[in-house]
Each structure stands twice: as C-alpha cells, then as structure tokens.
DRENDO-1510 file (C-alpha; in Angstrom, 1 decimal, always signed):
<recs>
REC; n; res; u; v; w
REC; 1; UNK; +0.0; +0.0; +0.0 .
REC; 2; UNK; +1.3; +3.2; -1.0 .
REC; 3; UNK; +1.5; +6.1; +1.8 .
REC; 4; UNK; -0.2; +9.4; +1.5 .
REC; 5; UNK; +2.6; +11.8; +1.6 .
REC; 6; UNK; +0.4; +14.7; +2.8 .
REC; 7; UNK; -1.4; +12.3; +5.1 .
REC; 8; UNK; +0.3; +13.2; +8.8 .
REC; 9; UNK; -0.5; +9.8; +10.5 .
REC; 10; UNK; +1.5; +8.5; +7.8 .
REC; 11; UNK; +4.7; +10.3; +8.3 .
REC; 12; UNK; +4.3; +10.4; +11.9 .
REC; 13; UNK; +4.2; +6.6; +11.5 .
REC; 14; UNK; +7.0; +6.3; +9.5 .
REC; 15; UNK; +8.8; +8.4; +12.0 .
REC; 16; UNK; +8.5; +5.5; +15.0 .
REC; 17; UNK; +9.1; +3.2; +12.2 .
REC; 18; UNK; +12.8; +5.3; +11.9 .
REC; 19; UNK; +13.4; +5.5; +15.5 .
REC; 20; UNK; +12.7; +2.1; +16.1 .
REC; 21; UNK; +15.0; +0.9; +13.3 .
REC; 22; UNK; +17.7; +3.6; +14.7 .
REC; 23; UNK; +19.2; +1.2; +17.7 .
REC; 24; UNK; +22.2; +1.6; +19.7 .
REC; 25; UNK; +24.6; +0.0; +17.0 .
REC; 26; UNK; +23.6; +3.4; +14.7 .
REC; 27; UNK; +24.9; +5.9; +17.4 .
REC; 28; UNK; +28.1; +4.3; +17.9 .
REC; 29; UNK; +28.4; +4.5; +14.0 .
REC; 30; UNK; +27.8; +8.0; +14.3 .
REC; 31; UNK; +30.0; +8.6; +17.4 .
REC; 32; UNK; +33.0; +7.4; +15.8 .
REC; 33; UNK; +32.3; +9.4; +12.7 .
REC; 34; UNK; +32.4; +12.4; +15.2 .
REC; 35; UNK; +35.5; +11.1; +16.5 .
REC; 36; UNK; +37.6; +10.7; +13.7 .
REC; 37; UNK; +36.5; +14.0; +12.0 .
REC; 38; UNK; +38.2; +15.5; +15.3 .
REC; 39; UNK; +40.8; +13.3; +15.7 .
REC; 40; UNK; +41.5; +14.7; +12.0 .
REC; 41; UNK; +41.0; +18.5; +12.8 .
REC; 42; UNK; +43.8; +18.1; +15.8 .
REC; 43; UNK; +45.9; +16.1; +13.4 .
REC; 44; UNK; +46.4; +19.3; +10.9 .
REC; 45; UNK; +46.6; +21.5; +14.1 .
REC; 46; UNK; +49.7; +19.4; +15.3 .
REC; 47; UNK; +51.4; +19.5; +11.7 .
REC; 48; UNK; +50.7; +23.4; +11.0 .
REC; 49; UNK; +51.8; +24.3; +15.4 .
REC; 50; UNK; +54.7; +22.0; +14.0 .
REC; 51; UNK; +55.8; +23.8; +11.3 .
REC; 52; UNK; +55.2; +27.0; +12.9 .
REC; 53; UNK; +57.8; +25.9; +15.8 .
REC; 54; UNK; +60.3; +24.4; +13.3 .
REC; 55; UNK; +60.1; +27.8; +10.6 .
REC; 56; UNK; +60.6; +29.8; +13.7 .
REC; 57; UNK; +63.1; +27.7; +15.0 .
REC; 58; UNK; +65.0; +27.7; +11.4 .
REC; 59; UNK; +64.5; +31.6; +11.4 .
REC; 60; UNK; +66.1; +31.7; +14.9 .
REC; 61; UNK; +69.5; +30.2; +13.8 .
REC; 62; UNK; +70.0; +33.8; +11.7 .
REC; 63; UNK; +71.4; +35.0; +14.8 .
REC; 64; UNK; +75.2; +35.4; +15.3 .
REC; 65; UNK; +78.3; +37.2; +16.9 .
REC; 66; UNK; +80.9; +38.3; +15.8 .
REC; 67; UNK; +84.0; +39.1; +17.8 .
REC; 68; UNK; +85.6; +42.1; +18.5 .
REC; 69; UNK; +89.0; +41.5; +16.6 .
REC; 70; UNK; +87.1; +40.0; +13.3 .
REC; 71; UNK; +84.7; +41.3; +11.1 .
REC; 72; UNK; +81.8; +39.7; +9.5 .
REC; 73; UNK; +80.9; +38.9; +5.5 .
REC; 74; UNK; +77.2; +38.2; +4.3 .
REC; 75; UNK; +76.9; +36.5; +1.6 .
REC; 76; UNK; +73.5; +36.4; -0.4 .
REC; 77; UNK; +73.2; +33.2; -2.3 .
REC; 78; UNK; +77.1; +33.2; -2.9 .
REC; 79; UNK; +77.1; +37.3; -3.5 .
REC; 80; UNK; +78.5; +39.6; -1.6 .
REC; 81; UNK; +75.8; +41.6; +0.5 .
REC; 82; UNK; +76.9; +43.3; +3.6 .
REC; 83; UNK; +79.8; +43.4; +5.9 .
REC; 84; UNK; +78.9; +43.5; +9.8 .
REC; 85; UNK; +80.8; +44.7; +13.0 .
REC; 86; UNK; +81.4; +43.5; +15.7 .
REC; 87; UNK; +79.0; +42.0; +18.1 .
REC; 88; UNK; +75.3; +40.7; +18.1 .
REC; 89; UNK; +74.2; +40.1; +14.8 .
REC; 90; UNK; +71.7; +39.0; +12.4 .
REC; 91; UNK; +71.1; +37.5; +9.1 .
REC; 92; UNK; +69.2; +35.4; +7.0 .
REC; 93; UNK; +69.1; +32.1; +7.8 .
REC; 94; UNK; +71.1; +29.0; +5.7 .
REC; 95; UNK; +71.4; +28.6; +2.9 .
REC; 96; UNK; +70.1; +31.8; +2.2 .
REC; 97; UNK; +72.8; +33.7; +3.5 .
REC; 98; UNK; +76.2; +32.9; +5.1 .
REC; 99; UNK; +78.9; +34.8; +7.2 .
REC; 100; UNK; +82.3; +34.4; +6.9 .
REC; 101; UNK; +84.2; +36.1; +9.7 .
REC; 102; UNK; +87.3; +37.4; +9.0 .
REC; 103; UNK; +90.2; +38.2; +11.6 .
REC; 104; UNK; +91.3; +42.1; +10.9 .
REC; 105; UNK; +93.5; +42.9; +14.2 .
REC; 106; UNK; +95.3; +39.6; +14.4 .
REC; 107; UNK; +99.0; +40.0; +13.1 .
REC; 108; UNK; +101.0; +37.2; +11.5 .
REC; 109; UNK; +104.6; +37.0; +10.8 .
REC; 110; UNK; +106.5; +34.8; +8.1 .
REC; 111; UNK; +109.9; +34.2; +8.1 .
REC; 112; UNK; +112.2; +34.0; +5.0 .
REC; 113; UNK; +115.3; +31.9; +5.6 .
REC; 114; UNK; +113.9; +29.0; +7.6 .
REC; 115; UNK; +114.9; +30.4; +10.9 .
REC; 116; UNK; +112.6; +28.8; +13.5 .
REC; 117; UNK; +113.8; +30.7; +16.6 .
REC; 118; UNK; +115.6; +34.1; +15.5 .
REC; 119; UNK; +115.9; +35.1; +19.1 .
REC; 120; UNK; +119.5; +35.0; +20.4 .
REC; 121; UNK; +120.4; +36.3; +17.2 .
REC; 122; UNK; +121.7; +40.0; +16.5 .
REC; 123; UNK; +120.6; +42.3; +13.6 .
REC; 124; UNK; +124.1; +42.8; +12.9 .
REC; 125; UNK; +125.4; +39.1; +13.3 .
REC; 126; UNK; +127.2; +38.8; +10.1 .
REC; 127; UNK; +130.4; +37.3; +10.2 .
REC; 128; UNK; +129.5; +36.9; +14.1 .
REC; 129; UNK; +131.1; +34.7; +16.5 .
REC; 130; UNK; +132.1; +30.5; +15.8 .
REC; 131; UNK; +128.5; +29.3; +17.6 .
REC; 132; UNK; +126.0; +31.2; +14.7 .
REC; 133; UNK; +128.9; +30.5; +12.0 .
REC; 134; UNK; +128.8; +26.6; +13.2 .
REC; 135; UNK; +124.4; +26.7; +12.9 .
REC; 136; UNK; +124.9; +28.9; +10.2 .
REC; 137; UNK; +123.5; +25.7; +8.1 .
REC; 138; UNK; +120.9; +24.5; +10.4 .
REC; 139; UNK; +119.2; +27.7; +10.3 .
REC; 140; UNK; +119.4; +28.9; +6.4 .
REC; 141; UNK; +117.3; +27.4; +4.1 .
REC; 142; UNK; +119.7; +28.2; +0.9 .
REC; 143; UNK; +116.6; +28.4; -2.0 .
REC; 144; UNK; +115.4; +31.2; -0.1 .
REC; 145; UNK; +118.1; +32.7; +1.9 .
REC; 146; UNK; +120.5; +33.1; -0.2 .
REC; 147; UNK; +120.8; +36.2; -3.2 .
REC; 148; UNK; +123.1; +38.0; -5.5 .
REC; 149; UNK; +124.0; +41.5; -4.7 .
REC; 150; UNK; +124.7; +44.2; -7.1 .
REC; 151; UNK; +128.0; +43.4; -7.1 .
REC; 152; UNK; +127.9; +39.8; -7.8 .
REC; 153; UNK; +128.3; +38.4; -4.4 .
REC; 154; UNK; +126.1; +36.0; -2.5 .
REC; 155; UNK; +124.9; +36.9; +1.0 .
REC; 156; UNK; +122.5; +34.9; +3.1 .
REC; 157; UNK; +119.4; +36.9; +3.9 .
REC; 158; UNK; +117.5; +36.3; +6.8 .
REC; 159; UNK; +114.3; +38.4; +7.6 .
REC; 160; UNK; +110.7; +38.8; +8.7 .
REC; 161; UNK; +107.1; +40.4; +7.6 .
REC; 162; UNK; +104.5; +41.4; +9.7 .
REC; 163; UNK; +101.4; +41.9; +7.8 .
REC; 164; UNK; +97.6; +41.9; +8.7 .
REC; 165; UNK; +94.6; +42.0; +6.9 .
REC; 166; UNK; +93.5; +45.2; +6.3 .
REC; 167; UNK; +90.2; +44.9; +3.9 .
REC; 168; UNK; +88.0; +41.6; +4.7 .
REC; 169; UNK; +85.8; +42.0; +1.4 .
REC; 170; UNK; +88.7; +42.2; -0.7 .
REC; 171; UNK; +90.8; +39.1; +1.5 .
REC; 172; UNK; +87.9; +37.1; +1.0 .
REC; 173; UNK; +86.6; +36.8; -2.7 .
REC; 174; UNK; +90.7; +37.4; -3.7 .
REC; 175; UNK; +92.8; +35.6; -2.0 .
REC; 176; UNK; +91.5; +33.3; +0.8 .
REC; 177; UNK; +91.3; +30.2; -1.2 .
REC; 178; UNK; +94.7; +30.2; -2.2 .
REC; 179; UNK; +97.4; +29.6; -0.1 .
REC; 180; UNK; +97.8; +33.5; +1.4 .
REC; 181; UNK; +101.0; +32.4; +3.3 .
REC; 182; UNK; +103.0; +31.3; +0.4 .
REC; 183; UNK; +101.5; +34.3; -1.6 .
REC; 184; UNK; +103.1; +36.7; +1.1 .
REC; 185; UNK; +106.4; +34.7; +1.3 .
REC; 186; UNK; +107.1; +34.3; -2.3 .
REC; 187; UNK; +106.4; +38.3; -3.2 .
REC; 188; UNK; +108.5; +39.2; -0.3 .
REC; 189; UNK; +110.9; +36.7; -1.5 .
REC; 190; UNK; +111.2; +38.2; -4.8 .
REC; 191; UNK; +110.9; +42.3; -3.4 .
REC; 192; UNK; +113.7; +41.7; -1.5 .
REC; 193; UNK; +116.2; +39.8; -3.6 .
REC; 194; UNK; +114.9; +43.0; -6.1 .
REC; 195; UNK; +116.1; +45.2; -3.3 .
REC; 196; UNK; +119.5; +43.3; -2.8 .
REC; 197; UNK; +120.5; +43.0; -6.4 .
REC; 198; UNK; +120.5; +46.8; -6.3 .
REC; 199; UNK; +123.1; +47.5; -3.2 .
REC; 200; UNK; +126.7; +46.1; -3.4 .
REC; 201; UNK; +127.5; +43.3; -0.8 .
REC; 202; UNK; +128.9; +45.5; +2.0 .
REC; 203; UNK; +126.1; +48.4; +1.7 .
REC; 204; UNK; +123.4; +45.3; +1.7 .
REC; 205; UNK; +125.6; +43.9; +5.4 .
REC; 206; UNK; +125.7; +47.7; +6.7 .
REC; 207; UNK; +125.0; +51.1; +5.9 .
REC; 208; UNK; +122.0; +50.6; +4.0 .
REC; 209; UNK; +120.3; +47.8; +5.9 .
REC; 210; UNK; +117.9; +50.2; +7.2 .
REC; 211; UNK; +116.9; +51.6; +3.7 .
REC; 212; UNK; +116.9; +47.9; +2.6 .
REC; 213; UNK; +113.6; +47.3; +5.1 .
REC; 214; UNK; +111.8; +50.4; +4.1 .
REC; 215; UNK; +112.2; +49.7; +0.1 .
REC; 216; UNK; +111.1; +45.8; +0.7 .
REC; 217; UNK; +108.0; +47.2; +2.7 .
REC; 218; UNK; +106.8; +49.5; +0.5 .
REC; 219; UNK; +107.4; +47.7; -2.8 .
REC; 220; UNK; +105.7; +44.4; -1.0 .
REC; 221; UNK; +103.1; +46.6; -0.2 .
REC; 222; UNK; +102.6; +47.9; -4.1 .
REC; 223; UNK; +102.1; +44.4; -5.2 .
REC; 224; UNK; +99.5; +43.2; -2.4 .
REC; 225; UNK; +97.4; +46.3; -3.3 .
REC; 226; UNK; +98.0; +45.3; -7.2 .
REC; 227; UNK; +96.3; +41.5; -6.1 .
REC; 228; UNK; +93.7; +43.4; -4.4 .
REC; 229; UNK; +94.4; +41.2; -1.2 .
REC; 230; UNK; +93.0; +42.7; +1.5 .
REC; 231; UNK; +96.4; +42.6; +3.4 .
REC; 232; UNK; +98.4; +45.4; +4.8 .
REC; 233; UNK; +102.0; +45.1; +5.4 .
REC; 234; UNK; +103.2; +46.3; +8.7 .
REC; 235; UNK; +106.9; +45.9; +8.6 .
REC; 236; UNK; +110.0; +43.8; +7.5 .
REC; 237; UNK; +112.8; +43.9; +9.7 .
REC; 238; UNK; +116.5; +41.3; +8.6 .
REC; 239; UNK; +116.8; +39.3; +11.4 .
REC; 240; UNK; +120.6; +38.5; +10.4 .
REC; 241; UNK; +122.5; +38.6; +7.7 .
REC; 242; UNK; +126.1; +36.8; +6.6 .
REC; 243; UNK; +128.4; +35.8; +3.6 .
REC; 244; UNK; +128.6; +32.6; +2.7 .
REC; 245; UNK; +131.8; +30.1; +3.6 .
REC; 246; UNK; +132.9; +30.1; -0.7 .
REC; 247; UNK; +133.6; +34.2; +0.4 .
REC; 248; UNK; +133.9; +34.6; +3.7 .
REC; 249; UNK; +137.6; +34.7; +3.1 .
REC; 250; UNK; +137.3; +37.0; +0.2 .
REC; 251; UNK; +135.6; +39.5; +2.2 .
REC; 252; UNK; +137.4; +39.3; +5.1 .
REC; 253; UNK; +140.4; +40.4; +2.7 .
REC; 254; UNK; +138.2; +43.1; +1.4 .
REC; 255; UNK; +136.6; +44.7; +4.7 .
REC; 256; UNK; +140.6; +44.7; +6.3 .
REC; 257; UNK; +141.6; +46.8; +3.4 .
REC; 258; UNK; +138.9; +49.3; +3.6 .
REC; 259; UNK; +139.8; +48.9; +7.2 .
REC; 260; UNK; +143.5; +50.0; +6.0 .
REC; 261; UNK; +142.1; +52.4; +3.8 .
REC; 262; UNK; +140.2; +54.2; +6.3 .
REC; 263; UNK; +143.2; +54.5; +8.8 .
REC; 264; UNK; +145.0; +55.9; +6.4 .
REC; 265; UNK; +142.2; +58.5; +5.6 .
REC; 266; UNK; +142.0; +59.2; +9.1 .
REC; 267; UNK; +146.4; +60.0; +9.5 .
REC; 268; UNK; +145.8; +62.4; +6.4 .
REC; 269; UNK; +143.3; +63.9; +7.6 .
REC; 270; UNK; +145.4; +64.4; +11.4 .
REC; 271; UNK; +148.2; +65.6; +9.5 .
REC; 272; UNK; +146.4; +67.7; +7.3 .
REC; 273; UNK; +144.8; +69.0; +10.3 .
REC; 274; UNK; +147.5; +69.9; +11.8 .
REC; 275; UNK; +149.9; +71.0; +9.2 .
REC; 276; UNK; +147.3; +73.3; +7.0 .
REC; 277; UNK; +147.4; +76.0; +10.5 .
REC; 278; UNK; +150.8; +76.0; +10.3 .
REC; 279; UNK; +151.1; +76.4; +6.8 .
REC; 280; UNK; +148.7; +79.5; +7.2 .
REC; 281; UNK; +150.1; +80.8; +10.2 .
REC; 282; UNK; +153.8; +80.6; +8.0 .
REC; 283; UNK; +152.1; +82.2; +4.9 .
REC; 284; UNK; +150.8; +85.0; +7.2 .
REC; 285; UNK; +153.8; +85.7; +8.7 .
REC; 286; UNK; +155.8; +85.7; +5.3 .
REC; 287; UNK; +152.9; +88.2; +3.9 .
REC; 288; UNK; +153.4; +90.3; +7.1 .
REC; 289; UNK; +157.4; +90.5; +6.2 .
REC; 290; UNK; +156.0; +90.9; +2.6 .
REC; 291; UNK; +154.2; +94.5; +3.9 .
REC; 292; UNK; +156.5; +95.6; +5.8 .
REC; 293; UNK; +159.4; +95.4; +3.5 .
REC; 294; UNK; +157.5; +97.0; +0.8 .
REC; 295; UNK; +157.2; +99.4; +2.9 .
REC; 296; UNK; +161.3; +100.0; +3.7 .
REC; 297; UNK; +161.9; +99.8; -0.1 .
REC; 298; UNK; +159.4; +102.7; -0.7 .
REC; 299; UNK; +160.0; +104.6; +1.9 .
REC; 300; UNK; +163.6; +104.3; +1.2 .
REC; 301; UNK; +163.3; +104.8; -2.5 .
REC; 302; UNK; +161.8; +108.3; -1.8 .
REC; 303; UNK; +164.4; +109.2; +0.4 .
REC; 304; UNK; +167.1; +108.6; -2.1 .
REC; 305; UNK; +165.2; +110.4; -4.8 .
REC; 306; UNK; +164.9; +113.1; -1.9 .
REC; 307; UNK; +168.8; +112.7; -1.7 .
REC; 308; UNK; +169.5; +113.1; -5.3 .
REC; 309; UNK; +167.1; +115.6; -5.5 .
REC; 310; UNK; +169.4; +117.6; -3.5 .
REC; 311; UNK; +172.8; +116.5; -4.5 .
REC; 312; UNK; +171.5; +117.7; -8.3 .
REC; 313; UNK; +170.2; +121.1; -6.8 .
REC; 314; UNK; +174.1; +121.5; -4.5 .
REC; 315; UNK; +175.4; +120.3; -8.6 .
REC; 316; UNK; +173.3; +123.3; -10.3 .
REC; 317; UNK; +174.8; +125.6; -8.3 .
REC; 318; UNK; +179.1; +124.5; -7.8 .
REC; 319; UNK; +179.4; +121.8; -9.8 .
REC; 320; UNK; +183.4; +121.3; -8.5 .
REC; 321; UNK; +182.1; +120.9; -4.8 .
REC; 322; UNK; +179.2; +118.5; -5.8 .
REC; 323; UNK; +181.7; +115.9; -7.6 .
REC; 324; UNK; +184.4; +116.5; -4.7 .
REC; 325; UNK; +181.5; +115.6; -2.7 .
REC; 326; UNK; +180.6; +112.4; -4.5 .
REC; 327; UNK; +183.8; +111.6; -4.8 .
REC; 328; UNK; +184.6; +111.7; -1.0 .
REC; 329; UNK; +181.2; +109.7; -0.3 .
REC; 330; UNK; +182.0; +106.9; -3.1 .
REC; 331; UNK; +185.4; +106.3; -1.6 .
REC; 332; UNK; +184.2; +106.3; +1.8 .
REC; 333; UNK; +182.0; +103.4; +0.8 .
REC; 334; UNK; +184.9; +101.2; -0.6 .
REC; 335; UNK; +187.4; +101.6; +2.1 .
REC; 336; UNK; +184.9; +101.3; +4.2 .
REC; 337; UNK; +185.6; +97.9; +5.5 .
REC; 338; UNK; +189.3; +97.5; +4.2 .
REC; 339; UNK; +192.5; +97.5; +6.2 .
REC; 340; UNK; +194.1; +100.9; +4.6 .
REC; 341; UNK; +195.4; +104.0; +6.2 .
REC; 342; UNK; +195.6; +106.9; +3.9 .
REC; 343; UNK; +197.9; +109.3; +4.9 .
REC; 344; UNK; +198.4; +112.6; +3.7 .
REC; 345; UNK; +201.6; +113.4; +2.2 .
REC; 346; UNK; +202.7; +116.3; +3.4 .
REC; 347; UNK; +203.0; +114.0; +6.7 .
REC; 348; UNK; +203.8; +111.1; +5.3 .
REC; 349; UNK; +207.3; +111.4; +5.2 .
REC; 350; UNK; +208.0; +112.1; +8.7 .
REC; 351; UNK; +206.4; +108.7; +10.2 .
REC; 352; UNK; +207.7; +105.5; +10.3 .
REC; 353; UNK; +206.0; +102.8; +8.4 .
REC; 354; UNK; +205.4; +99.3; +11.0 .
REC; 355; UNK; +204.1; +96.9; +9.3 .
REC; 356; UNK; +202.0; +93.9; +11.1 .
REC; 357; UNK; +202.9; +90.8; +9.4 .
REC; 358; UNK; +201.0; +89.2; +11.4 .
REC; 359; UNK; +197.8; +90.6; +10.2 .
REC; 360; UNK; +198.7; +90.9; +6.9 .
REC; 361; UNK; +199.6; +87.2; +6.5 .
REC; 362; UNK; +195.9; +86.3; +7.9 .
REC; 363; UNK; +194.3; +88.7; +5.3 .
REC; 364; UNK; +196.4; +86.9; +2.2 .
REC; 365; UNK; +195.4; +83.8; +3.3 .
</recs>
C-alpha cells in the first residue's frame, strides 16, 4: 500500500518506524564518525603548530656574533651583500645567507730563511762569533736565503714580515682560497732579492740595511694592493745577515783593506789638520814680512830720490864741490871695511912705516 505523503499519521508513522530501526549500534556509527572527523582537525593543528615551531626555530638560527677582533661577511646566495661589525648580529638564515668572519686585528709573521727561533740572534750578526757560524746551516734554508747582490756576491738573507689583513671584502673573494701564506712569502721573496740586487755586498751587510727594510716594505706593499688582497704590510725587519763560507775569506780580505784604507784616511786627515794652521800661520807671517818690506823699499826709494834731489840742486849751483862731494862719499864706501890708512903726504914722510905681518899674512890667506 502506498503512503499518502500529505497524510500526517503516515509520516508520523514512519517516523516511529525510523526511531525504532535507529538502535544503539547506529549511534556508535555515528560517534565514531564524530571522533575521527576531530581526531583529523587536531591532526592538521599538530602538523601546521609543528611547522610554525620548526620555521621559527629555522629563522632563529640567523642570529650570530661576531668578535671584536674580526669582522663579518654576508653573503647572499654566494654574493656579496653586507659586511657587519662586531658583536650581536643577524642574518638570514642558511642557505640563504652565510657569514664568513674574518680576523682584521690579528698579526702574523712569516719568516724567509727557515729560521725557527731568530731570538739570540743579533741584527748585525754577520760574520759573528764560531756558535752562529757553526748553525749557520741549520738555520738557512739556501733556495730562499741566499741572493746575489749588485756586485755579484752572494749573501744569506734572513728576515721577517708582519702583515695583517687590512680589507675583509677584498681578502675574501681574492685571496682566501689560495694559499695567502706562500703568496706573502714568495712576493717578499722576490721584493727583497729586487732590493739586494741593487746594493753592493757591503752596503746590503751595513750602511743601507735600514733603507733595505723600508724599500722591501713598500714595494711588498705595491704588489698586495696590485692583487687586491686585502692585506696590509706592517713591517719587515733582517733578522741576520752573513756571507757565505765560498767568500767569507774574500771579504774578510776586502773589509781589512777598507779597514787599511780608512786608517789611512783618518792619519791624512790628522796631519792635514795639523799642518794646513801651520802652513797658514807661516804664509801669514811671510805676507806680514811681505808689507813691511815693501814698505822699507818705498820709503827708502823716496828718500834717495829726496837725496839726489838735493845732490842735483848742490850740482846746479858749484858743480866742483858737488863731484868733490861724490867723490869723498863713493870712496868712503869702498874703504869702508878694508885694512888701509891713507895718509896725507905732506905727513907722510915724517912717520915710520910698522908693518904687522901678522895681520897681513891672515888677510892673504
């Protein structure tokens, strides 16, 4: 029999009908539905609080520090990005961005030579005492020690750099893969056997040590900035310096004669000190007696012009007296200093002559 649908006994009928065939074994069925549709809710709850914790927890790992002698690099999917100081700070995590701290106050020192322990040793040890001759060998490592001078000796160089790096960015993407050690050993290796090959064995073991440094630093500091390194050259200082044993004897011969050579200097320049204000003090004196007889000549010269002056003026007037006068005078000057008596003759015959042969042999012999 077909139901009424607009007849309500029927629908309320098949209503009780529904309830009755709804037992206990329906609402479990339904129960569980419930419960898994919420077990399924808290399920994407767990997974999304999850990945909440983990991105914030990956976010969290951007934080850094940096110490106070370095200084930080950022690098942006393997660009440069930012450079960062000291201290607390933060950056995108990995692999997004990385850091790369660099060290910019620490200073390292190389050694050329192969010298392990340079203390002990003097700056000026060449040629020193028998102990550093005798480790001479121990302590040079020839292939880099030892270089040719200007003056085609070999001397065994022994010295230091101190260098730093000075720019990070440029340290970095230049230089930091490679071997940085060996690229500041080898160019000070070559500056300095530049500098050497320019100064003669004895300038490069003395006077000119001092310029030797500065010229090494500088010029090893030209080429780091040509690389574009990053690294700043603080000093180079030769720890030692010697010849080797094949001229050691050679230039022992050589520094005693400049030795010889400088003595000798030194007596010439005593003697010269002592005999060039004598010399003057002589030439002085001679240029004194110089004056001063000029000055007799002249002054006599004018008197015997005055004298003939007057003899000529006595001649004008009697020229008999003037000639007896001459006369007289000349005479007087050539018996002057001989042994004769001039008597006059109207005496003459009343004296006895007395002879002293005595005196007369003396003046004919």
């Amino acid at each position: 029999m077909i139901d009424n649908p607009w007849d309500n006994n029927s629908n309320s009928k098949n209503s009780q009908d529904k309830n009755i065939n709804e037992g206990p074994f329906t609402k479990k069925k339904n129960f569980t539905k419930f419960n898994n549709n919420m077990n399924k809710s808290h399920g994407f709850r767990f997974i999304y609080i999850t990945l909440i914790g983990l991105l914030i927890l990956w976010l969290s790992t951007g934080f850094f520090t940096v110490d106070t002698d370095e200084e930080g690099i950022i690098i942006r999917f393997g660009k440069y990005n930012r450079e960062v100081k000291p201290g607390l700070n933060y950056k995108l995590p990995d692999p997004i961005e990385l850091v790369e701290k660099i060290s910019v106050t620490r200073i390292k020192k190389d050694i050329i030579g192969k010298i392990t322990s340079p203390i002990g040793f003097s700056k000026n040890a060449y040629l020193s005492n028998a102990d550093n001759q005798q480790n001479e060998n121990d302590l040079s490592y020839p292939k880099e020690s030892q270089m040719l001078t200007g003056d085609e000796n070999i001397i065994d160089m022994h010295f230091y750099i101190q260098w730093k790096i000075g720019n990070a960015k440029n340290y970095l993407f230049n230089i930091k893969d490679s071997k940085t050690d060996n690229i500041v050993r080898s160019a000070a290796e070559s500056v300095m056997r530049q500098v050497i090959s320019e100064v003669t064995l004895s300038e490069a073991l003395s006077e000119k040590r001092l310029l030797i440094e500065r010229d090494v630093k500088n010029d090893l500091q030209k080429i780091m900035d040509s690389y574009q390194s990053g690294i700043e050259i603080i000093s180079v200082g030769i720890l030692y310096s010697y010849v080797g044993p094949e001229v050691r004897d050679s230039y022992r011969d050589v520094q005693s004669a400049k030795a010889d050579r400088e003595r000798y200097i030194n007596q010439a320049q005593a003697y010269r000190n002592e005999i060039i204000p004598k010399a003057k003090a002589e030439a002085a004196a001679i240029v004194e007696q110089a004056i001063a007889y000029k000055g007799s000549v002249i002054s006599k010269a004018y008197g015997d012009a005055n004298k003939f002056n007057e003899i000529f003026k006595a001649y004008s007037i009697d020229k008999n007296i003037t000639k007896k006068r001459m006369y007289l005078d000349t005479m007087e000057k050539i018996y002057k200093d001989t042994n004769k008596v001039i008597i006059d003759k109207e005496v003459s015959n009343k004296i006895l002559p007395f002879l002293p042969l005595d005196k007369f042999n003396n003046n004919t012999k």
